[in-house]
N, C-alpha and C positions, 0 to 999 in steps of 0.2 A: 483680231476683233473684226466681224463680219461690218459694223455699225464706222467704221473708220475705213473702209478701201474704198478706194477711189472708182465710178463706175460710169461707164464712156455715153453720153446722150447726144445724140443727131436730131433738129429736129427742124422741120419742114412748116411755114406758116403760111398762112393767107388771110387777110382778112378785109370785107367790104362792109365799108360807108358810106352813107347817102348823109348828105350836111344839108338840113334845111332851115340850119337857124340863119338866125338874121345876120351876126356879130361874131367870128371863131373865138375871139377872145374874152367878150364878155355879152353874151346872149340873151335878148329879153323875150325874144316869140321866135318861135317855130319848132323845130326836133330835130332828133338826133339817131339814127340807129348803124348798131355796128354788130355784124357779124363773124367772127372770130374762129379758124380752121387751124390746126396743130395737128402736124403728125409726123412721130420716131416707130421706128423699123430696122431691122437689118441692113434693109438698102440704105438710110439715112446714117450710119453707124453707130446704132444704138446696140447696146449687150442688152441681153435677154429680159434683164430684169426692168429695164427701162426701155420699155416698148407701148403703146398708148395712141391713140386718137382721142382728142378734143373739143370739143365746138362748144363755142360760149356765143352767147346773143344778147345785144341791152339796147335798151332804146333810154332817151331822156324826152323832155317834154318843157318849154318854156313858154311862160306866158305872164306879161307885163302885169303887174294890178296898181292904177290910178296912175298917178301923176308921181308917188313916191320915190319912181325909180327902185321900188322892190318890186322881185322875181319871184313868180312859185316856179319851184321846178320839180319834177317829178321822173325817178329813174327807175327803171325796173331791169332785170339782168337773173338770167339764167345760161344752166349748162349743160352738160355730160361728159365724161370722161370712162372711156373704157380701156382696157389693159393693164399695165403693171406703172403707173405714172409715178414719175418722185416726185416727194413733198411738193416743191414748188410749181408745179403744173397741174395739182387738185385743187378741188372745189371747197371753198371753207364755208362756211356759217360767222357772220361777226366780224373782228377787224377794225383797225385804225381808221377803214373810209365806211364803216357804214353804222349805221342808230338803232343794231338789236341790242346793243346792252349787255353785250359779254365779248370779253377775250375772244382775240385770234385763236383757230386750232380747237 
C-alpha cells in the first residue's frame, strides 16, 4: 500500500520575530510579527516526494480597553507553500485555533 510506506523528510527552518508587546506572557498593547522560513531538498534528506519551500507570516496586535483588564487582539497569518509538501507542512482553512466555522482539512 503506497498510503502506509514510510517517507524520509529533512527539513531546514528559520524564523524571525520582532516582540513589541508589552508582557510575553500575558500581553495588553503592543504587536507581534513572526516570519516563518522551511525548507526540504535532497541536500536536507528529503525523498522526492517530500521536497517543498514554505513561508508563513502573522502578525497579532494588542490593545488594552478601559480599566477592565480586557484585551482586543487581533491576529492575521498568511502563507505559501510550493513543492510536493506532506500533510503536516500545508496550509489549511479552519482548525482547533481559529473562528471560520468548519473542521480542520
Amino acid at each position: 500500500n503506497i498510503f502506509a510506506q514510510n517517507r524520509t523528510v529533512g527539513v531546514l527552518g528559520y524564523a524571525l520575530v520582532r516582540n513589541r508587546a508589552n508582557n510575553p506572557l500575558n500581553p495588553s498593547s503592543g504587536n507581534l510579527q513572526r516570519i516563518t522560513l522551511r525548507h526540504s531538498s535532497r541536500v536536507t534528506g528529503s525523498q522526492a516526494t517530500q521536497r517543498f519551500n514554505r513561508v508563513l507570516g502573522e502578525a497579532t496586535w494588542y490593545r488594552e480597553l478601559g480599566r477592565e483588564a480586557a484585551v482586543l487582539t487581533a491576529h492575521v497569518q498568511g502563507g505559501m507553500v510550493w513543492g510536493e509538501a506532506p500533510p503536516q507542512e500545508r496550509l489549511f482553512a479552519g482548525g482547533p485555533t481559529t473562528v471560520r466555522g468548519f473542521a480542520q482539512n
